[in-house]
N, C-alpha and C positions, 0 to 999 in steps of 0.2 A: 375387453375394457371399455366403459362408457367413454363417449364423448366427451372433450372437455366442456366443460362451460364456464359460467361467469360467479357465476354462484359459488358452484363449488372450489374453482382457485383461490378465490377470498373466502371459505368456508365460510356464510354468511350464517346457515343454520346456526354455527357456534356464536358467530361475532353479534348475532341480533339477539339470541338470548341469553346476554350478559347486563342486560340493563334492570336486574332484578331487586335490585337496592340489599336491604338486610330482611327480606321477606316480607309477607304480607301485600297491601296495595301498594301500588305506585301512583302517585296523583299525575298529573302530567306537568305539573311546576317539579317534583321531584325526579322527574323522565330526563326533564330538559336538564336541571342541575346535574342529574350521572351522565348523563351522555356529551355534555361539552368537558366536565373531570376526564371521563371515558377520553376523547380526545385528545385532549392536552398530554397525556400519559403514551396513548398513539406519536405524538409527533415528538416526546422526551425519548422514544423507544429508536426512531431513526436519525435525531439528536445524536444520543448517547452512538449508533454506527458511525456516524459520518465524524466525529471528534474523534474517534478511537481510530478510524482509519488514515487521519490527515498526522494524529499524534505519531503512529507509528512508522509512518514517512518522515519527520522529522527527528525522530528517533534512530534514526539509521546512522553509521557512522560515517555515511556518506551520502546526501543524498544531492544525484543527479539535479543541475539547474533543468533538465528538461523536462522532471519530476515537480518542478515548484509550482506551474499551474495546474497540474492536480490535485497538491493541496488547498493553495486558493479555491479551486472549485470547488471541492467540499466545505470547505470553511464556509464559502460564500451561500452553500445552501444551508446550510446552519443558520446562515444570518436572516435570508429568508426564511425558514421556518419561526424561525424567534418571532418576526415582522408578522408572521399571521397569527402566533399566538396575542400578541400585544391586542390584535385586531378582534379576537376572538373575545376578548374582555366584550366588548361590543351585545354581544351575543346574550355571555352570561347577567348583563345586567337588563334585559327584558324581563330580568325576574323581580318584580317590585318587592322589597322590604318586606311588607307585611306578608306575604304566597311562599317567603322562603320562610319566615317562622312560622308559616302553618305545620312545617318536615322538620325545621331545626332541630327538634330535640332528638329525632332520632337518629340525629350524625353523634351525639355527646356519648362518649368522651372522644373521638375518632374529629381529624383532622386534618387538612390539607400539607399539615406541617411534615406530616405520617408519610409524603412522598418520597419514597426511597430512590425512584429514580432520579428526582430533582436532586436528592443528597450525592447521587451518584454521577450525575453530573458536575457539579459543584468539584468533586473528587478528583474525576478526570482531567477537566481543565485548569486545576491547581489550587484549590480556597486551600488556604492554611486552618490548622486545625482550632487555633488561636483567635483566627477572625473572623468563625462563626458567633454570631449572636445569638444570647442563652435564649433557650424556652421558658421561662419564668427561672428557675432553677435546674434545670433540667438541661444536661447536653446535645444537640440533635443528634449526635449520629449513638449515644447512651441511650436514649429514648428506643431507637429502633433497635438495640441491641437486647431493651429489656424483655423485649416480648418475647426472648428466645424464639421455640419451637410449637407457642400456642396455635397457631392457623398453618397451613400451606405457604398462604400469604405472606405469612410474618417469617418462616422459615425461608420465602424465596429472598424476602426483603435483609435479612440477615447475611443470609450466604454472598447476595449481590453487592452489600458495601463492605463486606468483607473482602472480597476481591478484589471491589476497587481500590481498598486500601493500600495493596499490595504493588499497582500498577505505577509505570512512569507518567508522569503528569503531563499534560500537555504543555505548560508551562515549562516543567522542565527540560522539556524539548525544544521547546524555542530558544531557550538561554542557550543550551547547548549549541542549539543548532548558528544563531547569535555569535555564540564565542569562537567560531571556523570560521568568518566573513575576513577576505584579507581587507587591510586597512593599509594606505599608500602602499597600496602592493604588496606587502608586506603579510603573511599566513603564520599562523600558528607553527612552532618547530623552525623555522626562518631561523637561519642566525639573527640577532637584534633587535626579533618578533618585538618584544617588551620595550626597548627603544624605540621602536619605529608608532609601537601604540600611545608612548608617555609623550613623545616628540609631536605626535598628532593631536593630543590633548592641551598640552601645554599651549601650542602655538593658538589652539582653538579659543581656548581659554583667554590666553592674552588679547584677543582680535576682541572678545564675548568686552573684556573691560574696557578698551577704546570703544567699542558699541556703546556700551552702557553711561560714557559720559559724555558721550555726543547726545544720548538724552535724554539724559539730566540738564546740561543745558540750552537742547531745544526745550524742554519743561520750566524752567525757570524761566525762560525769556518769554514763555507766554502767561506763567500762571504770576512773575515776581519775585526779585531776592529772596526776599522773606521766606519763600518754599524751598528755599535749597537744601538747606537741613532735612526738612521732612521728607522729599522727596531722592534724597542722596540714602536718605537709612533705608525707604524702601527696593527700591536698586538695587543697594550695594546688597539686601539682604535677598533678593534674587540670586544675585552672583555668589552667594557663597554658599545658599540652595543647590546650584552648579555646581560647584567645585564638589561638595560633599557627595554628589550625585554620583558624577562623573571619577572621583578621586576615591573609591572605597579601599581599604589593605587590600582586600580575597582580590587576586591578581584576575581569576577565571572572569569575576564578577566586575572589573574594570573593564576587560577585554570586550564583552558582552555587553556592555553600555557604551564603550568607545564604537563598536560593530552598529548600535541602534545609530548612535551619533552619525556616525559616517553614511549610511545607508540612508538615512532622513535629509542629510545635507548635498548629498548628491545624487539624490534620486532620480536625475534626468539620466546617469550613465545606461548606458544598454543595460549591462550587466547587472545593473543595480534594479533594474525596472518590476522585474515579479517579485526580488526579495522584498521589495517595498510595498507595490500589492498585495504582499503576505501579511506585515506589515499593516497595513490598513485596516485588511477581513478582519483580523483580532481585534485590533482596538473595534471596530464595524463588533464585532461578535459582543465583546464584554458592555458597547455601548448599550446593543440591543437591550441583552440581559438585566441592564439597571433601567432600563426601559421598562421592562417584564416586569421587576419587581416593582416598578414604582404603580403604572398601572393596577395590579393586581393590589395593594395597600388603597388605592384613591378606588377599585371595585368593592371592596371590604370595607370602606367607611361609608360608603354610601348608601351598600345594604343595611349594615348594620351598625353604621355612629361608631361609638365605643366601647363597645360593649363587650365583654370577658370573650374570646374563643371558643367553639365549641371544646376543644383540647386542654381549655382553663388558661390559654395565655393572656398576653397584655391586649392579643388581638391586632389593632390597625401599627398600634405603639411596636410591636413586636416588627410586623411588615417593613417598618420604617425603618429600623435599625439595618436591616438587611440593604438596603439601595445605599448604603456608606462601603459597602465591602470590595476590596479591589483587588484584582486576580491579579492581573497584569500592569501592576503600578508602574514600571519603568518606561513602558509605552507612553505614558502620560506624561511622565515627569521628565524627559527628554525635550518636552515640549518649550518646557523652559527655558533652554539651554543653545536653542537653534538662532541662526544667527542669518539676517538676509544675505544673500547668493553672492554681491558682489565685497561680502567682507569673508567668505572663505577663505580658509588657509589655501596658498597654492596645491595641486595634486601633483603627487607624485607616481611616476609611474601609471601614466591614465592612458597606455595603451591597453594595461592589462584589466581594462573597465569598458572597451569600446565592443565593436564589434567586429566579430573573428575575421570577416570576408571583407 
């Protein structure tokens, strides 16, 4: 058996002659455009491991607190890779406007949109199937299904978001995983589990509207009588943003926002300390991600204005649409709801939050 070498563990013979476009020449403006795509697709490729590896840690029906900085750690290099693709933008726009429509036409009808691993990303960490943004008329994950079995390619690209159709979401791991967090001590299966979460809500809640009109009028007394109205509608309509938040029927899905509540308000507990840096990496993750998209929309207007997509979309219009979409909305929207440290409900049971020794 030969010796190893460097080459050969990265099969480079393979990997360097993939920059071949759709045949014929390659100018060296169309070199650099496949080989940063080429890229991006590279870092969606250990993306898509490192999210499917943290998902199925929190997927567990049990997982070890001594287990939750390994998913953070992953999460966290997710977030890191996100951070250097954002950076990579950088890269692709040393391609001046006019050097990229010297090649554009031979991208058409083929488009960035066509990324199946991006779809499959998207997949795994939760996007609802409802809050994709159309392709002019056209479904994204329809579009890739129409190419059926025409290429290798389109067969790979088929079969993989098929699969991922099929998988638990990382989303939905976290809610789950979310809905097991005890609250005033109190655990899922608890006798009075459901009292002990309404009783912690309630109280919080009550505390949230003594908050809220202490400032209203601190607000009044600097802005003027006269604001009270306007400024009491905006408040009160905070607070019942809250309420609705925090107050949903689906019991699982109270419990699961009471668990974020609790865990964001007393973050400093021991115990509470990675679930919160879990916590963080996501929101850090999905921030990235509308980072990515936003970038990638402000790279594509400024090669190319407004102008139709090579795929016939709306183009930058289309981009745009996509930096509204929110994987992990209740991460955010708890934001609302949090209350400074010394108007907390008292803890109950906050041995069982400390530290063991």
């Amino acid at each position: 058996m030969a010796t190893p070498t460097y080459w050969d563990y990265l099969q480079l013979d393979k990997l360097l002659d993939q920059q071949g476009g759709l045949g014929g020449e390659v100018s060296p403006d169309e070199l650099h455009f496949i080989i940063v795509h080429q890229a991006y697709e590279l870092w969606f490729k250990l993306v898509l491991s490192q999210l499917r590896l943290a998902r199925d840690h929190l997927a567990a029906p049990h997982l070890p607190e001594e287990r939750v900085p390994f998913v953070v750690h992953h999460l966290g290099r997710v977030n890191e890779i996100l951070k250097l693709c954002v950076d990579q933008f950088r890269v692709m726009e040393t391609l001046p406007p006019q050097d990229f429509l010297d090649f554009r036409e031979k991208l058409t009808p083929s488009s960035g949109f066509q990324s199946f691993q991006m779809r499959e990303m998207e997949m795994v960490l939760g996007l609802a199937e409802g809050q994709r943004a159309p392709y002019g008329n056209v479904h994204p994950l329809a579009h890739i299904r129409s190419f059926g079995e025409a290429t290798p390619a389109a067969l790979l690209a088929r079969a993989r978001i098929e699969a991922a159709s099929q998988e638990t979401t990382l989303r939905d791991a976290l809610i789950r995983w979310l809905a097991r967090t005890p609250i005033q001590g109190s655990s899922p299966g608890d006798a009075g589990d459901d009292a002990a979460v309404d009783g912690f809500l309630a109280s919080y809640l009550g505390n949230a509207e003594v908050h809220a009109q202490s400032g209203i009028d601190a607000l009044v007394a600097a802005l003027g009588e006269d604001e009270r109205a306007r400024i009491t509608e905006r408040v009160q309509a905070g607070l019942d943003a809250s309420r609705t938040f925090l107050l949903p029927e689906d019991r699982a899905a109270r419990r699961a926002r009471a668990a974020l509540l609790f865990i964001e308000s007393y973050r400093e507990l021991p115990l509470l300390a990675w679930p919160r840096l879990l916590l963080d990496t996501v929101v850090e993750l999905e921030e990235q991600l509308l980072l990515w998209r936003n970038r990638h929309a402000r790279m594509v207007e400024r090669t190319i204005g407004r102008r139709v997509g090579t795929g016939g979309s709306s183009g930058v219009d289309y981009l745009d649409k996509t930096t509204q979409q929110r994987i992990f909305p209740e991460l955010w929207a708890v934001r609302t709801a949090l209350l400074p440290r010394n108007q907390l409900p008292p803890l109950d049971a906050p041995e069982r939050y400390g530290f063991a020794g």
